[in-house]
C-alpha positions as MATLAB code, in Angstrom:
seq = 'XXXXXXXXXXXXXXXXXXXXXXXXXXXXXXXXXXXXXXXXXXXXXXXXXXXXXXXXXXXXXXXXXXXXXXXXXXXXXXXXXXXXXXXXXXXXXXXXXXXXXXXXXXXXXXXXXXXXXXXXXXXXXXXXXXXXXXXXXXXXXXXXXXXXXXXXXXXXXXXXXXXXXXXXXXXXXXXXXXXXXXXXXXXXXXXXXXXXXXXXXXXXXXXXXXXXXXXXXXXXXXXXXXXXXXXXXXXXXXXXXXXXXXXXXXXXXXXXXXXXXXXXXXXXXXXXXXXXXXXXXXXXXXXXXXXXXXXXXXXXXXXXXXXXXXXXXXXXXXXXXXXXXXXXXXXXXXXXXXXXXXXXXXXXXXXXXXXXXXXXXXXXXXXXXXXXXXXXXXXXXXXXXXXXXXXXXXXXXXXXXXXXXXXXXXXXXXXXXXXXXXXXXXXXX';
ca = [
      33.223  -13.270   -3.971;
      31.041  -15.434   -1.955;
      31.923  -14.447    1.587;
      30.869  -11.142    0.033;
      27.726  -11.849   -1.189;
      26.831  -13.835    2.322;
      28.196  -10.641    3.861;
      25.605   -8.868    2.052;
      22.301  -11.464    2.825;
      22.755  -10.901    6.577;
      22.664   -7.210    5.474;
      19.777   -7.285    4.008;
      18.265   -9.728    6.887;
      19.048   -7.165    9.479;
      17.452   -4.289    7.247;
      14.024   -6.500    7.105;
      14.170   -6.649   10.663;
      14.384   -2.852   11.292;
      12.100   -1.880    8.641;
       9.627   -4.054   10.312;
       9.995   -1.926   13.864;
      10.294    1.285   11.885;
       7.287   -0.251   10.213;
       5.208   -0.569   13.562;
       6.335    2.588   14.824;
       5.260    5.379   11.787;
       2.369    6.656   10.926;
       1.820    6.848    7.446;
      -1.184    8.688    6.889;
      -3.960   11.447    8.320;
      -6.534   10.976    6.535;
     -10.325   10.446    8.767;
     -11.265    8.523    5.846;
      -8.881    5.785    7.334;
     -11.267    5.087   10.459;
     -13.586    3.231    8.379;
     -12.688   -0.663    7.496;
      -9.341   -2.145    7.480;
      -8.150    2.086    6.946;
      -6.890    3.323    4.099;
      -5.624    0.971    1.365;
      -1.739    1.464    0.260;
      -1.363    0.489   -2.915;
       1.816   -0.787   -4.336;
       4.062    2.362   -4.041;
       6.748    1.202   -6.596;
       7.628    4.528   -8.423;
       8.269    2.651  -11.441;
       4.249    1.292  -11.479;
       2.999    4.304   -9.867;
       4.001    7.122  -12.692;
       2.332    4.724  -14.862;
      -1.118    5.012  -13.213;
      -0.435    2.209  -11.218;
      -0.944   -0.287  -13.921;
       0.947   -3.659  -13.824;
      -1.247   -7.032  -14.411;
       0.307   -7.070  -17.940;
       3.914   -6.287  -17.615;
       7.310   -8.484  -16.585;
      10.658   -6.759  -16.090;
      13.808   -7.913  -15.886;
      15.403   -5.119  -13.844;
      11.885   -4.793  -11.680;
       9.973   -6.632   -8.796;
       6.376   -6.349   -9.896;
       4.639   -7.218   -6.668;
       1.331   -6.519   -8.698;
       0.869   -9.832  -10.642;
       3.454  -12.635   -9.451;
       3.631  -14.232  -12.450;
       5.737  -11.354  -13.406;
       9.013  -12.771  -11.591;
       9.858  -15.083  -14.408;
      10.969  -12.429  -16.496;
      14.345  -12.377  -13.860;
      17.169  -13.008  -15.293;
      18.472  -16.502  -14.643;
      21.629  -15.053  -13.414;
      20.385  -11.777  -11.684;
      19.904  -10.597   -8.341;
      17.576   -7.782   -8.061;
      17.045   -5.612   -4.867;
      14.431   -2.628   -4.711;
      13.645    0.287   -2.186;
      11.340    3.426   -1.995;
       9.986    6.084   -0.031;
       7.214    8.060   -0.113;
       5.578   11.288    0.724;
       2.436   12.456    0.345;
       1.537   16.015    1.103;
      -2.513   16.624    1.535;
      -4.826   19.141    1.768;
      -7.970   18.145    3.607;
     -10.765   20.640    2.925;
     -14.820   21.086    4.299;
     -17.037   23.491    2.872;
     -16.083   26.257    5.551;
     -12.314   24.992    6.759;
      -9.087   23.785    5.425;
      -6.094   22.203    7.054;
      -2.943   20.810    5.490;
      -0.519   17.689    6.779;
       2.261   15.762    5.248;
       4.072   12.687    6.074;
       6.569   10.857    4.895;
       7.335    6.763    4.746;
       8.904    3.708    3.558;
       6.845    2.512    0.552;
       8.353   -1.042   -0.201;
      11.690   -3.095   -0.327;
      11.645   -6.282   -2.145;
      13.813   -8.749   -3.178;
      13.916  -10.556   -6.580;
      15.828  -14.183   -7.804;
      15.862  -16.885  -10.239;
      15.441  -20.931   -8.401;
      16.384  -22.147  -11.948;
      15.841  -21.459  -16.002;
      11.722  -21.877  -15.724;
      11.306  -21.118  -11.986;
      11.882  -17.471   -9.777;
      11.110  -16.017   -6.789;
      11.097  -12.727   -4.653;
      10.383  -11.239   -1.175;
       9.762   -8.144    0.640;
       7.940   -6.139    2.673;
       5.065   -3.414    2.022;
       2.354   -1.396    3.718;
      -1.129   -2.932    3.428;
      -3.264   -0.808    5.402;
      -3.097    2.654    7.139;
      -5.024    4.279    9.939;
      -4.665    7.950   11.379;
      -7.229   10.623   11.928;
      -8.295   12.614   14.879;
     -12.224   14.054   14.605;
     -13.715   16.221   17.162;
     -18.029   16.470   16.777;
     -19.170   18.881   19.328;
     -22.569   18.344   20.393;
     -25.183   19.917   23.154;
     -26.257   17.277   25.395;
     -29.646   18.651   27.439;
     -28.173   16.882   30.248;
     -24.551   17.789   30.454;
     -24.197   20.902   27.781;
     -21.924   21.268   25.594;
     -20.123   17.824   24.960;
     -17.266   17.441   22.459;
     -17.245   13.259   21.224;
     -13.487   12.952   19.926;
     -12.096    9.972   17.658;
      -8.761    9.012   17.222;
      -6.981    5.756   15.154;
      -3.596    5.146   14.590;
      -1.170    2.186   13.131;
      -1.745    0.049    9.978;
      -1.380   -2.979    8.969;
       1.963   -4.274    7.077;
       2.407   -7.433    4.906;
       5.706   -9.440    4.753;
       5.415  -11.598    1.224;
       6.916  -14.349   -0.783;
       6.339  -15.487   -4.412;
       7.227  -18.256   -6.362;
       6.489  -18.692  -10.053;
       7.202  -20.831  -12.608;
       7.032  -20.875  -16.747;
       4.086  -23.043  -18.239;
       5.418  -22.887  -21.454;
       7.395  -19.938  -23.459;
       4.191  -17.796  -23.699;
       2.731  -18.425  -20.273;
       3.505  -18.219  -16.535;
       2.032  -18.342  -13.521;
       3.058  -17.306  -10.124;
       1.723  -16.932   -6.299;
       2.266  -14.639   -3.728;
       1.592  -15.684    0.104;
       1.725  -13.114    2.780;
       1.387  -11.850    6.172;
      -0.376   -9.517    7.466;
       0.757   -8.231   10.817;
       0.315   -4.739   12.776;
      -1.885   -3.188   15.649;
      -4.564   -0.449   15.170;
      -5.775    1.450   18.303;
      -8.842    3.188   17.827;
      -9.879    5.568   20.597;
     -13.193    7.297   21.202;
     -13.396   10.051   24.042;
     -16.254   12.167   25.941;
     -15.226   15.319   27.374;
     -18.427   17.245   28.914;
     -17.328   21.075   28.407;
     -19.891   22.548   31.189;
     -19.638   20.679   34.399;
     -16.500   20.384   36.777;
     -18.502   17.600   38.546;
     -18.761   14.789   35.731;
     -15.287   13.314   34.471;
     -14.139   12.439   30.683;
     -14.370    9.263   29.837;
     -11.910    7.429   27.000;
     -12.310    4.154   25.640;
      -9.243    2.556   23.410;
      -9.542   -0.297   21.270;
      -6.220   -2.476   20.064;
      -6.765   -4.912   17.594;
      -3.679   -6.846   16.755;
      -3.793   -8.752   13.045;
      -1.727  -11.411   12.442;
      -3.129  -12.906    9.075;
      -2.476  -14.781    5.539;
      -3.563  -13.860    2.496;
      -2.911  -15.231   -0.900;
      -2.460  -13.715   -4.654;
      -2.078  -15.864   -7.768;
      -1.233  -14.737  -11.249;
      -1.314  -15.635  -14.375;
       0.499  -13.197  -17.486;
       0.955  -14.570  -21.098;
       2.442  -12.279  -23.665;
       2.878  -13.142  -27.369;
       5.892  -12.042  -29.901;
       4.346  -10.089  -32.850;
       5.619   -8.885  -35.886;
       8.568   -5.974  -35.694;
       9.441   -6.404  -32.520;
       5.698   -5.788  -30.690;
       4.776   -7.676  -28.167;
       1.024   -8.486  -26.498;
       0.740   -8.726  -23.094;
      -2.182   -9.806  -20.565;
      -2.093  -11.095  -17.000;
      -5.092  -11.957  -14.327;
      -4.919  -11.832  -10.753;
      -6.778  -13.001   -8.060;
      -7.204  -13.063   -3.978;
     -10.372  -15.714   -2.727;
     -12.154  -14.296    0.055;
     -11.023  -15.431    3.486;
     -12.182  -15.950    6.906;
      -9.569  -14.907   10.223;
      -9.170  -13.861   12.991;
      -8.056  -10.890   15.103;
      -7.078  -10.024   18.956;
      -8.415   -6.998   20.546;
      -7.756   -4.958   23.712;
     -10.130   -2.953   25.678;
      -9.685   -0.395   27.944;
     -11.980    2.096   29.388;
     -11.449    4.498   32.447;
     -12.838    8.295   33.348;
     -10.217   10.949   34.155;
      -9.463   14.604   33.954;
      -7.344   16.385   31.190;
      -5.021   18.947   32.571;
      -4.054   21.939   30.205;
      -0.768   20.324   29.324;
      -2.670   17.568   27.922;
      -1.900   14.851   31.247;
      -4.327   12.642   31.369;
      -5.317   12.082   35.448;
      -7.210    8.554   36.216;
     -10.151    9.407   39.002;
     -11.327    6.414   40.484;
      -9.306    3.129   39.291;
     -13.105    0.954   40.475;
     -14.642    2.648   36.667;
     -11.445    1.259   34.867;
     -12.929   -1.942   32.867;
     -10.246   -3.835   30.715;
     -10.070   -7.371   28.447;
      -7.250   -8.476   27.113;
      -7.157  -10.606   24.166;
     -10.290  -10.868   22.866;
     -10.928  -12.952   19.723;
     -12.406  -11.510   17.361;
     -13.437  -12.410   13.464;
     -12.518  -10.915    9.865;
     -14.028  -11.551    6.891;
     -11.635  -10.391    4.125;
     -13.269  -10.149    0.767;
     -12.487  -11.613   -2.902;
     -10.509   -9.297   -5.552;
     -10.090  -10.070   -9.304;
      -7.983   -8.014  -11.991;
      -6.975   -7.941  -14.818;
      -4.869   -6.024  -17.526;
      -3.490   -5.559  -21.312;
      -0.392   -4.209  -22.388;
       1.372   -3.775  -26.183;
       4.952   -3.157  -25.951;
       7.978   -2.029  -28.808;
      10.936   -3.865  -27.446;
      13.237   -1.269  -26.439;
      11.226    1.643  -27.450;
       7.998    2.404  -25.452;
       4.734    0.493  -23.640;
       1.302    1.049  -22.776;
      -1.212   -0.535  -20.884;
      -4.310   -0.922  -18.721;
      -5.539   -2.595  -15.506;
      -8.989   -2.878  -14.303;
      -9.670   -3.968  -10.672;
     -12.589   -5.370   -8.542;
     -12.699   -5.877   -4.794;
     -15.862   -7.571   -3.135;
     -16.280   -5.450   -0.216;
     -20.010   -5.625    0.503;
     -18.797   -9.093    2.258;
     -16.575   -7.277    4.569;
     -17.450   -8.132    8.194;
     -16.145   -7.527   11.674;
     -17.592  -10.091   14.173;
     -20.262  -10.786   11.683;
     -20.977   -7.011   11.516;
     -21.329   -5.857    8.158;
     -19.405   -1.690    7.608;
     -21.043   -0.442    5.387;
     -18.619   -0.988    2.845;
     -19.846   -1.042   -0.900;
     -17.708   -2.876   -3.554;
     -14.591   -0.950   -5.204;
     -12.914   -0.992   -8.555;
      -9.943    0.470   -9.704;
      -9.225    1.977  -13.476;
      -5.832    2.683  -14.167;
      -3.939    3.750  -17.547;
      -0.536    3.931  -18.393;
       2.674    4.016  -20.054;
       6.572    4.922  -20.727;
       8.927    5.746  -23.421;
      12.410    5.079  -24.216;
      13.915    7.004  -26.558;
      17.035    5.558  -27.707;
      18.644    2.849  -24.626;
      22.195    2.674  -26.793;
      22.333    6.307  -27.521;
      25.507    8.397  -25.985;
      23.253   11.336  -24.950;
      21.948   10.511  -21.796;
      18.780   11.938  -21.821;
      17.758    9.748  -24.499;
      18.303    7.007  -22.009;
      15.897    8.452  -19.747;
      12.254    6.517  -19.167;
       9.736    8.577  -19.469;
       6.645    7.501  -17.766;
       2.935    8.557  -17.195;
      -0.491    7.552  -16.294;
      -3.819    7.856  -14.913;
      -6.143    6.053  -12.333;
      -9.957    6.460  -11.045;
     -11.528    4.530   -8.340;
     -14.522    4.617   -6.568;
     -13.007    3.609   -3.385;
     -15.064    1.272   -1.300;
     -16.294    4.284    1.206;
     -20.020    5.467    0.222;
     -20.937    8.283    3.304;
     -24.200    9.912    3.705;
     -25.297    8.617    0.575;
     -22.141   10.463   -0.976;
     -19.683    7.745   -3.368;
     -16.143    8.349   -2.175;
     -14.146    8.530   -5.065;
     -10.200    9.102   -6.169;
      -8.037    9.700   -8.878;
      -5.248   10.745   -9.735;
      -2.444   11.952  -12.643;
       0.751   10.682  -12.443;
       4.582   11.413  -13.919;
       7.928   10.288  -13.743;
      11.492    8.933  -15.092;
      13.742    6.373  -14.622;
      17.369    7.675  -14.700;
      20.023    4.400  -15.760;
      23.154    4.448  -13.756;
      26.560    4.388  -15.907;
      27.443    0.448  -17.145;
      24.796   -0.542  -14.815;
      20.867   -2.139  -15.447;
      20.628   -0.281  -11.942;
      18.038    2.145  -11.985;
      16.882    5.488   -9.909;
      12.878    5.866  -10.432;
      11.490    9.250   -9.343;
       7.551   10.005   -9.401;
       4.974   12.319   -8.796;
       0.867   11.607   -8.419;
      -1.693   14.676   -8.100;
      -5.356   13.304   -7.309;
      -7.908   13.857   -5.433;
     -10.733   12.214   -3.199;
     -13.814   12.426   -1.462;
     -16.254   15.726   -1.949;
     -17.097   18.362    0.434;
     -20.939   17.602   -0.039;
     -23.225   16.877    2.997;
     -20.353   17.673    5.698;
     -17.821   15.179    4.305;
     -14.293   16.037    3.290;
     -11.807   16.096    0.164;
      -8.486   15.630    0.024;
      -6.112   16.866   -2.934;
      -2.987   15.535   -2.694;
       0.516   15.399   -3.909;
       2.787   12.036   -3.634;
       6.306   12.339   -4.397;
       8.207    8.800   -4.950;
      11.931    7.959   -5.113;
      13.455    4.460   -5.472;
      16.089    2.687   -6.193;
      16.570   -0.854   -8.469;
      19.754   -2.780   -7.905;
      20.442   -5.173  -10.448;
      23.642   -7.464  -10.329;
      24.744  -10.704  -11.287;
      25.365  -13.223   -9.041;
      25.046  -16.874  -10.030;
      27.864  -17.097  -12.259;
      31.311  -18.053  -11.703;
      33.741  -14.987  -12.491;
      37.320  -16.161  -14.178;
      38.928  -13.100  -11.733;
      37.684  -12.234   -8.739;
];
């Protein structure tokens, strides 16, 4: 029984390990909205959290890793093992006032790792997307000089976060819990000149690669409260303090011709200027949340998060974005209609929600917001607390007002819970 279960720990070793190249070599998003600050925010892809609007400051599971608030992960079970996975896709249609262009990609969304250290204190680890960047952006301008000129911007890459939590029970109504992570990846960001009307002046391409390599913190507190006929109240508070790092950065520039099968042919290797590991500074800003939940044990919950990120502060090298402050509204909740019954469906979770945010992008005066409806179940496995979560979010963001862009999109999530016990002795093995 335990060569088995030591069998499985390397397996899931090795699996961290090749997530975190598969990691580094997807991208997980087009969307030019992801060229401004640290990209475009992932937000914790669980399917179980994300049919309910994302919500999650106010909830503990038993069965579930709620990377959300880690005070959560002392509802484990003192003799439980819990391992979760997910994918994602998201399929988008990016739209101007004249054009319209669809893309779709698809990605790992999270894989974490749950476990009790004793009765009062539990832990859990994993890995998730933080941060994505991908666009490509052509602005064709006439230069009186050269013509017609066509500026083009590319990003690609992201930023990941490896975590681990530990909390522990204050007393029977409260807990509190941390989570400390890192936050590694590499974004290149590329901006191009081509001149369109002379054979006598050369493109020129400049590529930025900043490498992060960070740690950021997360504490929680949840306290929930045992009412009358089986209700129970639910609230929970998180928090991230604002923190100063730093960041290495490549540069590369060089002038060169573009063949028609896209070859890129260096001129004059003198014009090529290039720095390696530059050091450069982040500023990462404060976020507070909080949420309320009222549960029937066994029967159905619903709840509500409200979330506030500080990004005004946001710098790069002391160089402020542009950034305005975000907040994030999300509503939610699930049903269970009968857990004992023999009919199956009645065993089903049903599960919906709702979230707005005015995102921390504000463009030509124009407040980049999103939102979006969300669905989805949780089918039990036979004689099993093991779960299969499947979810679906339809939203929306930004506005096709003053040349800017919206994006209506569909995310479809699948992912699996494992729950098993394994800190017990059996009597047969």
């Amino acid at each position: 029984m335990l060569k088995n279960k030591f069998k499985l720990l390397i397996i899931i070793l090795l699996t961290i390990i090749s997530t975190i190249n598969s990691l580094n070599a997807q991208n997980r998003i087009h969307s030019p909205y992801s060229r401004f600050g640290l990209g475009d925010l992932q937000p914790y892809s669980n399917s179980q959290y994300v049919a309910m609007g994302g919500i999650g400051y106010a909830i503990g599971s038993s069965t579930s890793v709620n990377f959300l608030n880690p005070a959560s992960y002392t509802k484990f079970d003192s003799l439980s093992f819990i391992f979760e996975g997910g994918m994602l896709s998201n399929f988008t249609t990016l739209e101007t006032s004249t054009l319209s262009q669809k893309s779709n990609y698809t990605s790992l969304s999270y894989l974490t790792f749950g476990f009790p250290i004793n009765s009062w204190w539990k832990a859990s680890f994993g890995l998730l997307p933080f941060s994505s960047v991908g666009y490509k952006i052509t602005d064709h301008q006439v230069d009186p000089n050269f013509g017609n000129v066509d500026f083009k911007y590319e990003g690609q890459g992201g930023i990941n976060q490896f975590f681990i939590g530990q909390a522990i029970k204050i007393n029977s109504n409260l807990s509190f819990g941390v989570n400390v992570s890192y936050l590694f990846g590499t974004v290149d960001k590329i901006r191009s000149i081509h001149p369109l009307d002379s054979a006598y002046v050369f493109d020129v391409k400049v590529k930025n690669s900043i490498t992060y390599g960070n740690f950021n913190f997360n504490f929680g507190l949840q306290y929930f409260k045992n009412l009358k006929n089986d209700y129970i109240f639910g609230s929970g508070i998180v928090f991230s303090n604002a923190m100063n790092s730093s960041v290495k950065e490549d540069y590369l520039a060089y002038s060169f011709s573009e063949t028609s099968s896209g070859y890129e042919y260096i001129h004059d290797t003198s014009l090529i200027a290039k720095e390696s590991d530059i050091k450069s500074d982040i500023h990462l800003p404060l976020s507070l949340g909080i949420g309320l939940s009222l549960e029937k044990r066994n029967k159905w919950l619903i709840g509500a998060d409200f979330n506030w990120q500080n990004w005004e502060s946001y710098t790069y090298n002391d160089v402020k974005d542009s950034l305005s402050n975000s907040i994030r509204i999300s509503i939610g909740g699930m049903i269970k209609p009968n857990i004992y019954s023999t009919n199956y469906l009645k065993r089903i979770t049903y599960k919906a929600g709702f979230r707005y945010s005015p995102t921390y992008l504000k463009l030509d005066g124009e407040q980049i917001d999103e939102f979006g409806i969300s669905f989805g179940v949780g089918l039990p496995l036979r004689k099993s607390k093991s779960t299969i979560n499947l979810g679906v979010e339809i939203g929306k963001r930004g506005t096709t007002n003053n040349g800017l862009i919206s994006e209506n999109f569909t995310k479809f999530t699948i992912g699996f819970s494992a729950y098993d016990f394994w800190f017990y002795k059996r009597k047969f093995d």
